[in-house]
MDTraj code that builds the backbone (N, CA, C; nanometers):
import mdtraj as md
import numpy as np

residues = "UNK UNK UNK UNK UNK UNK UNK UNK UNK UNK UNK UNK UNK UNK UNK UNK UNK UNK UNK UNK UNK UNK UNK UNK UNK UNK UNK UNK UNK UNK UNK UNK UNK UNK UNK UNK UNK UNK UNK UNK UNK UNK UNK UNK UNK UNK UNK UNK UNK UNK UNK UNK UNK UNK UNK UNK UNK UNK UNK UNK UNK UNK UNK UNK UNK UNK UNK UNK UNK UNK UNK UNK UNK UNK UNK UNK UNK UNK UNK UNK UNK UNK UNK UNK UNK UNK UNK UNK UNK UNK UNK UNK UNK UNK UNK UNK UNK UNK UNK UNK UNK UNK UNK UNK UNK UNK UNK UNK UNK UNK UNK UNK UNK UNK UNK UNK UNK UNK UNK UNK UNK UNK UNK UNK UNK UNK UNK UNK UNK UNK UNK UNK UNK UNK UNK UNK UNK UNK UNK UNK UNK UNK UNK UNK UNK UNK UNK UNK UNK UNK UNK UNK UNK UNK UNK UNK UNK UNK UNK UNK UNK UNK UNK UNK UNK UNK UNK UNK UNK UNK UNK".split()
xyz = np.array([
    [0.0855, -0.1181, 0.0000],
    [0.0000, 0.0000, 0.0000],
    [0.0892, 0.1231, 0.0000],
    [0.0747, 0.2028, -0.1308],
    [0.1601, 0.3016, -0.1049],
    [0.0947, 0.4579, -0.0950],
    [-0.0078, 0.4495, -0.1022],
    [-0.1149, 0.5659, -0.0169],
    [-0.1621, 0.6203, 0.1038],
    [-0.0641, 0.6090, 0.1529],
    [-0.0929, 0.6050, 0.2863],
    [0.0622, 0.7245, 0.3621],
    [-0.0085, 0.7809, 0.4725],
    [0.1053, 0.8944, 0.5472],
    [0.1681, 0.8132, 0.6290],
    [0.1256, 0.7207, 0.6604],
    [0.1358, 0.6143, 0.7624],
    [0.2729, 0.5214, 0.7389],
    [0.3660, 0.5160, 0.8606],
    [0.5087, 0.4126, 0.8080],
    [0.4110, 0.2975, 0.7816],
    [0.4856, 0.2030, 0.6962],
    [0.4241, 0.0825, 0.6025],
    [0.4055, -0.0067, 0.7035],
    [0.5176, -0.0569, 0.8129],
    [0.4806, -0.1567, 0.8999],
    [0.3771, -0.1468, 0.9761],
    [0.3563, -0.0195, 1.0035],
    [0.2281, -0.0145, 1.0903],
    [0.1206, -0.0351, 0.9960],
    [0.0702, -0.0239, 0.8742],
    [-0.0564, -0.0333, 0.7599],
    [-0.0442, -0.1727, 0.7787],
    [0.0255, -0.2290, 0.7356],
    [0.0549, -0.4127, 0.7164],
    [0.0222, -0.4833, 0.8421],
    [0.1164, -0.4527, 0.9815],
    [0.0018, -0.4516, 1.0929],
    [-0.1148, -0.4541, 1.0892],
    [-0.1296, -0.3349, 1.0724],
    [-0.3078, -0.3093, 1.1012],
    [-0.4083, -0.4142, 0.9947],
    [-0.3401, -0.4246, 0.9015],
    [-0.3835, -0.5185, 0.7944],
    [-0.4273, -0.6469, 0.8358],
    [-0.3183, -0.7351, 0.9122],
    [-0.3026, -0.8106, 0.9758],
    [-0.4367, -0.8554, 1.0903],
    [-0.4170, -0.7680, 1.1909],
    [-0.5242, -0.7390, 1.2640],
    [-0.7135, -0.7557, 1.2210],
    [-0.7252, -0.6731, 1.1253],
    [-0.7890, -0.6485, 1.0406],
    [-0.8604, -0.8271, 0.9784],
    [-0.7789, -0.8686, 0.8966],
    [-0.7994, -0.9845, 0.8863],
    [-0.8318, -1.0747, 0.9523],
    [-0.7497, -1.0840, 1.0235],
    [-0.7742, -1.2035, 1.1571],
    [-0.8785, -1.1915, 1.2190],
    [-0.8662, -1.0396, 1.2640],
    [-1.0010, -1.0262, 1.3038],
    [-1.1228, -1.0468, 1.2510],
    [-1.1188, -1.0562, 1.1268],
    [-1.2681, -1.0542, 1.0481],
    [-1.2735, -1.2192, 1.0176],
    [-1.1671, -1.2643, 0.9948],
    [-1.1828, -1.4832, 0.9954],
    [-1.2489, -1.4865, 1.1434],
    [-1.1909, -1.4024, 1.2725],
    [-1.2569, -1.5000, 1.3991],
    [-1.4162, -1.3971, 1.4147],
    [-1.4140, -1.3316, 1.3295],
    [-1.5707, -1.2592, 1.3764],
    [-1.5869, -1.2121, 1.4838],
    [-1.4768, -1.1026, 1.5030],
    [-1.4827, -1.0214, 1.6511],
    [-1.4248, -0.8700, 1.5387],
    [-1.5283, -0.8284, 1.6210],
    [-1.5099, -0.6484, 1.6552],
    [-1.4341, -0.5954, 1.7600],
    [-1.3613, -0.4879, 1.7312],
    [-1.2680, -0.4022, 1.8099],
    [-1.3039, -0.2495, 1.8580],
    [-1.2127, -0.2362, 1.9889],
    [-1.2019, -0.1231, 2.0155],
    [-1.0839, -0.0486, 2.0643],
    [-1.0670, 0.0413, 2.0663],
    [-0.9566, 0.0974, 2.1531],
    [-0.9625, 0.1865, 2.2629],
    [-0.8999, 0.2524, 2.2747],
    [-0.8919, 0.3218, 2.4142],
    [-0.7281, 0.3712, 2.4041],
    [-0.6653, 0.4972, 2.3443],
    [-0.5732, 0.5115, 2.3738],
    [-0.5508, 0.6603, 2.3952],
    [-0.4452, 0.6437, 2.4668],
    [-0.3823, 0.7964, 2.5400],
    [-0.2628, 0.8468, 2.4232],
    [-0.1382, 0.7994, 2.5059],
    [-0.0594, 0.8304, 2.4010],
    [-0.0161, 0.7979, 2.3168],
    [-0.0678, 0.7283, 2.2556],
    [-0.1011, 0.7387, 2.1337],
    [-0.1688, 0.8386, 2.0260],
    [-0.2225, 0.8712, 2.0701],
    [-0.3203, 0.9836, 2.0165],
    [-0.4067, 0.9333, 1.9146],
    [-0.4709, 0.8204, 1.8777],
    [-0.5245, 0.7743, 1.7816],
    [-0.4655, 0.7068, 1.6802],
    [-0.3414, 0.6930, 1.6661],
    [-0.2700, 0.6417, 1.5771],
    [-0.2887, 0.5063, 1.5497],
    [-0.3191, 0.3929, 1.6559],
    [-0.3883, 0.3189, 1.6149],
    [-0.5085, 0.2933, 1.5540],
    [-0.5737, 0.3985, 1.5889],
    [-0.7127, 0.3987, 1.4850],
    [-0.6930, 0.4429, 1.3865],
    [-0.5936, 0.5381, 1.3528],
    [-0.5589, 0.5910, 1.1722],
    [-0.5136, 0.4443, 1.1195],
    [-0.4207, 0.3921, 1.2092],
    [-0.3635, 0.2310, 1.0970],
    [-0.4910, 0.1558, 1.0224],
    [-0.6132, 0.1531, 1.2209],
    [-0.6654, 0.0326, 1.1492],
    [-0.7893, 0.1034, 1.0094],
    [-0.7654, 0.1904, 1.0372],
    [-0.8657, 0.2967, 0.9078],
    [-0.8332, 0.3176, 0.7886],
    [-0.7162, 0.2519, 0.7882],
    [-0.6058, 0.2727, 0.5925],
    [-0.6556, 0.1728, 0.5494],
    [-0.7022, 0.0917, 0.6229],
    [-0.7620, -0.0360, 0.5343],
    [-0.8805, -0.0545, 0.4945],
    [-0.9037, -0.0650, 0.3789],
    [-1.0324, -0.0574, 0.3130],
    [-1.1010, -0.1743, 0.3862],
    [-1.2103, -0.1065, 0.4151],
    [-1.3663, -0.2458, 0.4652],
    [-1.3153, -0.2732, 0.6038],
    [-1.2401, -0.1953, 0.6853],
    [-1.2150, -0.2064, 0.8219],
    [-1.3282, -0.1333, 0.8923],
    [-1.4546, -0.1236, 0.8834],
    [-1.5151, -0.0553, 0.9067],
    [-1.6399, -0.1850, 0.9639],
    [-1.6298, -0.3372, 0.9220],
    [-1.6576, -0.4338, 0.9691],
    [-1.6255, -0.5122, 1.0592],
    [-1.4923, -0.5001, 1.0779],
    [-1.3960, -0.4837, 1.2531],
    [-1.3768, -0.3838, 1.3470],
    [-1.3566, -0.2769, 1.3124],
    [-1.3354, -0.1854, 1.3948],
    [-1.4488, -0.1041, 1.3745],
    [-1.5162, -0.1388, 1.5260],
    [-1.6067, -0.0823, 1.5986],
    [-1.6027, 0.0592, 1.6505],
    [-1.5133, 0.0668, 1.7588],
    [-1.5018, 0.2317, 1.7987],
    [-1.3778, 0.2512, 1.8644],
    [-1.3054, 0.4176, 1.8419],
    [-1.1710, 0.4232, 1.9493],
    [-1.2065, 0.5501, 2.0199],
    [-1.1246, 0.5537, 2.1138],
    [-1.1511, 0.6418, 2.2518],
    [-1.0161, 0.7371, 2.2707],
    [-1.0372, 0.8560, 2.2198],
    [-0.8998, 0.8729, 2.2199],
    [-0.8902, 0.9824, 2.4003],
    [-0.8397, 0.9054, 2.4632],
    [-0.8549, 0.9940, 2.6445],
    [-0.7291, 1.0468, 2.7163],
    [-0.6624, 1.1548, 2.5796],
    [-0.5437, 1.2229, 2.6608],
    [-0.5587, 1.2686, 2.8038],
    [-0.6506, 1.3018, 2.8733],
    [-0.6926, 1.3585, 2.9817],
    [-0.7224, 1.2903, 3.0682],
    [-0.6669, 1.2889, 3.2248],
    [-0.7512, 1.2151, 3.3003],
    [-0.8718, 1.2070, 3.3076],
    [-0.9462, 1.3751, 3.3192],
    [-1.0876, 1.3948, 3.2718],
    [-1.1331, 1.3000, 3.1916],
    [-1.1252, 1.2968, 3.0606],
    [-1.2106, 1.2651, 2.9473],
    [-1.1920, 1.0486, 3.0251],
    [-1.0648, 1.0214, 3.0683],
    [-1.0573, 0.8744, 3.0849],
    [-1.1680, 0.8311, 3.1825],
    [-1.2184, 0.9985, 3.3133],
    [-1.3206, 0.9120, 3.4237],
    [-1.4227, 0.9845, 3.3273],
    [-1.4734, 1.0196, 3.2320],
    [-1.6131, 1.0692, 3.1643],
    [-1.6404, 1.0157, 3.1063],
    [-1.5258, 0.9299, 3.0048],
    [-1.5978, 0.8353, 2.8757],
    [-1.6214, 0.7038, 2.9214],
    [-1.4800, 0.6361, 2.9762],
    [-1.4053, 0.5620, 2.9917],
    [-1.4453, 0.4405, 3.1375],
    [-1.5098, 0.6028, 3.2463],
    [-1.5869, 0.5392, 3.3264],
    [-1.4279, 0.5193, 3.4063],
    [-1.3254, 0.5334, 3.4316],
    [-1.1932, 0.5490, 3.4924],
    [-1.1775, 0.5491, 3.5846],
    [-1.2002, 0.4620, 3.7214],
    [-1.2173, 0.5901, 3.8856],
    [-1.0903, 0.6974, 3.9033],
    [-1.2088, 0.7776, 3.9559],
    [-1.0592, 0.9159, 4.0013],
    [-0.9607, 0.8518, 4.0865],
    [-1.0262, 0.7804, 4.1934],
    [-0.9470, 0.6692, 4.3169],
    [-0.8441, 0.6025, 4.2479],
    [-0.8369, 0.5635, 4.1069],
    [-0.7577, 0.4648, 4.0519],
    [-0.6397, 0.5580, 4.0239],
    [-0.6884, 0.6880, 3.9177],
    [-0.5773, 0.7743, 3.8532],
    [-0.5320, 0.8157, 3.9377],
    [-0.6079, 0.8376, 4.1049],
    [-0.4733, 0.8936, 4.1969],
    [-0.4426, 0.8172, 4.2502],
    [-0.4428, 0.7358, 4.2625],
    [-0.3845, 0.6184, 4.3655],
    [-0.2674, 0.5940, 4.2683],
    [-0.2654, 0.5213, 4.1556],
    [-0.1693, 0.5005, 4.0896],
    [-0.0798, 0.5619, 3.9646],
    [-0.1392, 0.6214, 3.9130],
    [-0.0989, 0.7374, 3.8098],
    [-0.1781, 0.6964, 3.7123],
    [-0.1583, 0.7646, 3.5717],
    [-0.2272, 0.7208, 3.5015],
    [-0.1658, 0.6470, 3.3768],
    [-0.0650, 0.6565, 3.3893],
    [0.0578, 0.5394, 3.3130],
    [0.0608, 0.4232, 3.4180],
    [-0.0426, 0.3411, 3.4198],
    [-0.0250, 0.2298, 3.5624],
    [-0.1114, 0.0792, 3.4469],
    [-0.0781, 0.0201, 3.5038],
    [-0.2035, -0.1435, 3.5112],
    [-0.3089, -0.0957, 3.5530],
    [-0.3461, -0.0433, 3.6622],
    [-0.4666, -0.0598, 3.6487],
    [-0.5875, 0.1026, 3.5592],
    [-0.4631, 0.1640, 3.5608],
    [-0.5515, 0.2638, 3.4746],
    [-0.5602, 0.1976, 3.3357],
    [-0.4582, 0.1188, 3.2667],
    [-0.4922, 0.0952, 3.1517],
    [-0.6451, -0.0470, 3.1559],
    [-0.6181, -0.1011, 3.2796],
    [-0.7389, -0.1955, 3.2775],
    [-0.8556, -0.1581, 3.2464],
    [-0.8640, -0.0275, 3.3349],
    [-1.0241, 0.0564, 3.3093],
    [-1.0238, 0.1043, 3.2043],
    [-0.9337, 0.1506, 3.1411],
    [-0.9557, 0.1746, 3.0155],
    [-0.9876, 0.1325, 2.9132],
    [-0.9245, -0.0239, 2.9439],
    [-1.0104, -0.1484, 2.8547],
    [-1.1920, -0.2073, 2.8469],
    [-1.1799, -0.1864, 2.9900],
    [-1.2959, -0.2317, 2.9860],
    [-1.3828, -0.1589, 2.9970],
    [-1.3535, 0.0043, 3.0067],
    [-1.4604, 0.1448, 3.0148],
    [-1.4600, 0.0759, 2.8106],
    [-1.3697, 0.0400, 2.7750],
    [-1.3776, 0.1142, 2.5753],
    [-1.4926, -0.0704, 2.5212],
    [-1.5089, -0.1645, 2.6204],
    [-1.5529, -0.2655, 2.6026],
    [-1.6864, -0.2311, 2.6350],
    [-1.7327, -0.1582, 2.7545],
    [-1.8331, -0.1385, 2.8189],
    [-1.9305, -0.0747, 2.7504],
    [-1.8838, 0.0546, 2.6994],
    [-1.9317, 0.1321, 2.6048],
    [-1.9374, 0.0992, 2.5050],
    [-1.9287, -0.0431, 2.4347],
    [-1.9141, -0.0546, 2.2939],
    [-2.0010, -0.1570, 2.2923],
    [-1.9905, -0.2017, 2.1544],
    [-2.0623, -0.3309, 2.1013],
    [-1.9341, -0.4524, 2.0678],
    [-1.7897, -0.4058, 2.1208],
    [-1.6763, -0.4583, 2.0877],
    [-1.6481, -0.6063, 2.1110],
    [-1.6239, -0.7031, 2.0735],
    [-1.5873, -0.8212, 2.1424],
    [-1.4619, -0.7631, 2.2232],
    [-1.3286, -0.7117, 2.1802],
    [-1.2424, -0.7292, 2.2386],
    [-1.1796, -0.5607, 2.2267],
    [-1.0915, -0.5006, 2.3546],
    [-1.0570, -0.3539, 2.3404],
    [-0.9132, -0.3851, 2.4367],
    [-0.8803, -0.2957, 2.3594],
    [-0.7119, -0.3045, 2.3805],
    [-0.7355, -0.1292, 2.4757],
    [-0.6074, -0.0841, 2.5301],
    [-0.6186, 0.0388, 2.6058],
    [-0.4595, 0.0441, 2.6162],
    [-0.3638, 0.1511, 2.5835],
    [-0.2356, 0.2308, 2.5548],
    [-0.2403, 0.3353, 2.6506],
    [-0.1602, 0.3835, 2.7469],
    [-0.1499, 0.5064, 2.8159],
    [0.0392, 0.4936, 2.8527],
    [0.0802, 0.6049, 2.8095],
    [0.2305, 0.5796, 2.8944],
    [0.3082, 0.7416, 2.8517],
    [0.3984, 0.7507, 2.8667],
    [0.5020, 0.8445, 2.8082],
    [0.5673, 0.8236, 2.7389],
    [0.5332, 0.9076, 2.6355],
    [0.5613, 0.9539, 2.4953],
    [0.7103, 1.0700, 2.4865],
    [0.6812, 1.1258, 2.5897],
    [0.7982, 1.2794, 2.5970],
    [0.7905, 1.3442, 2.5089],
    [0.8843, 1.4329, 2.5143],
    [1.0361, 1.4290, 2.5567],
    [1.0443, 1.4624, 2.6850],
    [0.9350, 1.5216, 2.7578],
    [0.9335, 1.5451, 2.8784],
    [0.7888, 1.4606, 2.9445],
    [0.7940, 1.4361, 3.0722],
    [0.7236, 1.3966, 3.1601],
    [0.7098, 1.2609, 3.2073],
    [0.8057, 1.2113, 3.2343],
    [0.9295, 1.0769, 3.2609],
    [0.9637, 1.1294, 3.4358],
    [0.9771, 0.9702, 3.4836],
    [1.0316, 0.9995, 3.6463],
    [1.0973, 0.8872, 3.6209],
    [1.2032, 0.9314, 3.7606],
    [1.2608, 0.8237, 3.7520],
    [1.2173, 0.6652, 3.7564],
    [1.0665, 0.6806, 3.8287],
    [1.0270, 0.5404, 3.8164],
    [0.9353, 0.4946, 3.6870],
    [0.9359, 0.6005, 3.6603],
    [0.8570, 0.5999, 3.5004],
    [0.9037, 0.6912, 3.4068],
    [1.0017, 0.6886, 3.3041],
    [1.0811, 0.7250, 3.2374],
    [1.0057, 0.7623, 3.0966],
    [1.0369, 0.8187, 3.0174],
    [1.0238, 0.8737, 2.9003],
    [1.0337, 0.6894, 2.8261],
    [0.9030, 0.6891, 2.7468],
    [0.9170, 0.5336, 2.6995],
    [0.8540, 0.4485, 2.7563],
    [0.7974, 0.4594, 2.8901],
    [0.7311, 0.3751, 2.9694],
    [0.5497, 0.3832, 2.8907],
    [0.5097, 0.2867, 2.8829],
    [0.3710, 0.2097, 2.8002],
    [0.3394, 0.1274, 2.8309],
    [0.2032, 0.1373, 2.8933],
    [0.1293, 0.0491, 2.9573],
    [0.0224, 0.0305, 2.8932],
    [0.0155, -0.1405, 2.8508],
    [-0.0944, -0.1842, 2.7565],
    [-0.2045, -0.2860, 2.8320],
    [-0.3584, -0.2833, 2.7968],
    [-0.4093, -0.3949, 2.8489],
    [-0.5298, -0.4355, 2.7562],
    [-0.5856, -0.5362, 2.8073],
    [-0.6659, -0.5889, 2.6613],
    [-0.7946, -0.6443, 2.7364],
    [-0.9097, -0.6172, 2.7052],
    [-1.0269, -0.7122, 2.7569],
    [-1.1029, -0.7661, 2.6638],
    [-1.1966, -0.8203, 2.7189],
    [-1.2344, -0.9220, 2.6190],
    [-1.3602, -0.9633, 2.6464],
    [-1.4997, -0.9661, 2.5922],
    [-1.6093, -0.9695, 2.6077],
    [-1.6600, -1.0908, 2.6994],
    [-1.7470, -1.1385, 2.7654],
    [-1.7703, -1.2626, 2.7942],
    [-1.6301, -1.3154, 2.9167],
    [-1.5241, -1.2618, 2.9131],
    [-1.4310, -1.3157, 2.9758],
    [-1.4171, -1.2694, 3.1755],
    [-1.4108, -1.2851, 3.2658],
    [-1.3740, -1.2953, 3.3890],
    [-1.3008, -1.1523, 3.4016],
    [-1.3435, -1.0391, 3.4337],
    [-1.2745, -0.9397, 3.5049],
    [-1.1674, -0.9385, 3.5675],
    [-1.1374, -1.0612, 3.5978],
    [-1.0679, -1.0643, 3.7275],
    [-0.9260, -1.1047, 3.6433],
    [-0.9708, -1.1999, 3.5214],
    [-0.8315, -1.2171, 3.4693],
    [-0.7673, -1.1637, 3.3648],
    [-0.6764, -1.0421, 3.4258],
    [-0.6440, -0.9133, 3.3944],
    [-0.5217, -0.9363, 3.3021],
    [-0.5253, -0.8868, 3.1582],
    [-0.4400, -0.8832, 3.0776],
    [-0.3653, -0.7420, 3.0530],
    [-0.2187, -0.7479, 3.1017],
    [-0.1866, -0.6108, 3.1126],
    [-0.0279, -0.6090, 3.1194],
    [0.0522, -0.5346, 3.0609],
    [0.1883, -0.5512, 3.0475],
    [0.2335, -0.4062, 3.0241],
    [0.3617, -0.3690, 3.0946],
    [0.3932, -0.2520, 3.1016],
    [0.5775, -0.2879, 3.0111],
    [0.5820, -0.1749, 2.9067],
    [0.6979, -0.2261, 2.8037],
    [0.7733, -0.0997, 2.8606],
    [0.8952, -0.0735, 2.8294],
    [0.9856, 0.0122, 2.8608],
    [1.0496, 0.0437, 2.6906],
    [1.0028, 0.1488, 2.6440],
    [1.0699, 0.1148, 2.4905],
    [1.1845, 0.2200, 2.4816],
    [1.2707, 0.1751, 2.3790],
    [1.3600, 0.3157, 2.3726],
    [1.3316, 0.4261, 2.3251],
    [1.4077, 0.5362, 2.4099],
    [1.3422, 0.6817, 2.4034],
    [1.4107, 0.7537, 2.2905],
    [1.3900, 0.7098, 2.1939],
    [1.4531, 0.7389, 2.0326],
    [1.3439, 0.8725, 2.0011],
    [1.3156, 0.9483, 2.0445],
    [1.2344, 1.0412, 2.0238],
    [1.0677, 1.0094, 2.0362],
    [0.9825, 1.1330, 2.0671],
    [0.8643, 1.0896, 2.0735],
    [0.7521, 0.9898, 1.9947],
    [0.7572, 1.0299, 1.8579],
    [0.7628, 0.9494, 1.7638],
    [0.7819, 0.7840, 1.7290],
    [0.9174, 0.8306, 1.7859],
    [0.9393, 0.6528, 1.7680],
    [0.8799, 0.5799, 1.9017],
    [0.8292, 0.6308, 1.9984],
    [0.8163, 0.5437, 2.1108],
    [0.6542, 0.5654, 2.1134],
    [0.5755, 0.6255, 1.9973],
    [0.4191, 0.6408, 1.9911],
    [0.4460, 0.5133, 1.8723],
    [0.5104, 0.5311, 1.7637],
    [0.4981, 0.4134, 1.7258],
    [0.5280, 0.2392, 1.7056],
    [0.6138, 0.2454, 1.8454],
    [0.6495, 0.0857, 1.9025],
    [0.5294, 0.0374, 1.9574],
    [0.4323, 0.1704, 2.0597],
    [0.3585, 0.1433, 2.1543],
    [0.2103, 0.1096, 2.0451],
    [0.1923, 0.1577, 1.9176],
    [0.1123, 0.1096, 1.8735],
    [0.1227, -0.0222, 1.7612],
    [0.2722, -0.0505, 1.7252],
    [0.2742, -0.1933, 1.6624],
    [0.2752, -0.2658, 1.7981],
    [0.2757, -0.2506, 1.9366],
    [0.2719, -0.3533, 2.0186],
    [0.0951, -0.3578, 2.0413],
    [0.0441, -0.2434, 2.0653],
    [-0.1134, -0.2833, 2.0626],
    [-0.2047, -0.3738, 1.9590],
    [-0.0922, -0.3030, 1.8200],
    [-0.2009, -0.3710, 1.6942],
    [-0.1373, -0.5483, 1.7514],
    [-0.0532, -0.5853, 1.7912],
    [-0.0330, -0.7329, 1.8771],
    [-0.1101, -0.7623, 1.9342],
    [-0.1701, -0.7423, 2.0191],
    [-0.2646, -0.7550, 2.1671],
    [-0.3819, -0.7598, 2.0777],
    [-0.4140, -0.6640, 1.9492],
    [-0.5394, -0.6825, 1.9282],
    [-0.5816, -0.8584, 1.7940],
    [-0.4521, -0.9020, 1.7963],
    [-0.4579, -1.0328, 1.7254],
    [-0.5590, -1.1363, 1.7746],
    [-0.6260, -1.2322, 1.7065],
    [-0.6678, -1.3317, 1.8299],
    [-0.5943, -1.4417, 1.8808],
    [-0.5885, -1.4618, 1.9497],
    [-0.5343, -1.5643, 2.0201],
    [-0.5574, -1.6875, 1.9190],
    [-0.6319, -1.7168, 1.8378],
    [-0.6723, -1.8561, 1.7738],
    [-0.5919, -1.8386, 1.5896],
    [-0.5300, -1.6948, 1.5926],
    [-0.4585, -1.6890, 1.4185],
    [-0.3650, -1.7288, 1.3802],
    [-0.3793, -1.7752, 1.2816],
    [-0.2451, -1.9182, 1.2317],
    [-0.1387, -1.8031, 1.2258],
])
top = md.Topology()
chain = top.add_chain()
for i, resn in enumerate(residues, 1):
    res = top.add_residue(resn, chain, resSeq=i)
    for name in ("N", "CA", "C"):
        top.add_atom(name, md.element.get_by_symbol(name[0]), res)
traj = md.Trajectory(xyz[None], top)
């Protein structure tokens, strides 16, 4: 695909996704922070993705994460909002609200600024829910990527989501 603003690995990704998703007959959602939507531009380059992908949530704001998202405030202060369990609610606020089988949720630092030492420039926290499935068994992984500029660490954090949003059952 050479129409596209989009680096190629991420279109082919999303492609990927896309497919699989439409052989296992599940709909998607997202839920991402920093990202800024970029996963929803991938999965949108693809023609007739409009039969998988259901809806995305784009919740730079703590605000908008407890308004749409359904987020507790208790959670974003208790733990930050680059955490496990903020990205959990975020999964399952973007599941809740949807008609989605399955919703992935991205929140972390992007930079160049707003990194601590215990959470650094690069830090991305991903989690995934899944319709029908047990609340309790929480899919969620926090990546540390390199801080090669903002850019490059918005787009590791979304070829690792368009991952998470694979099914578990694709050859």
């Amino acid at each position: 695909m050479t129409d596209t603003l989009l680096p190629i690995a991420l279109v082919e990704a999303a492609r990927k996704v896309i497919d699989a998703n439409r052989a296992a007959g599940r709909k998607i959602a997202l839920a991402e922070s920093c990202t800024g939507g970029l996963v929803a531009a991938a999965l949108t380059e693809i023609p007739g993705s409009s039969d998988v992908f259901e809806t995305g949530f784009i919740t730079y704001s703590n605000e908008s994460k407890m308004e749409l998202l359904k987020v507790s405030q208790d959670v974003l202060e208790t733990f930050g909002s680059v955490s496990i369990a903020v990205a959990w609610g975020m999964a399952q606020g973007a599941l809740n609200v949807s008609k989605a089988d399955v919703a992935v949720a991205i929140t972390g630092i992007a930079g160049p600024d707003g990194g601590s030492d215990k959470k650094p420039v690069g830090t991305v926290v991903f989690a995934k829910a899944e319709r029908d499935e047990d609340p309790e068994n929480i899919i969620a992984d926090t990546r540390a990527f390199a801080n090669e500029g903002r850019g490059s660490v918005r787009l590791q954090a979304a070829l690792c989501a368009l991952e998470l949003l694979m099914p578990d059952t694709a050859p």
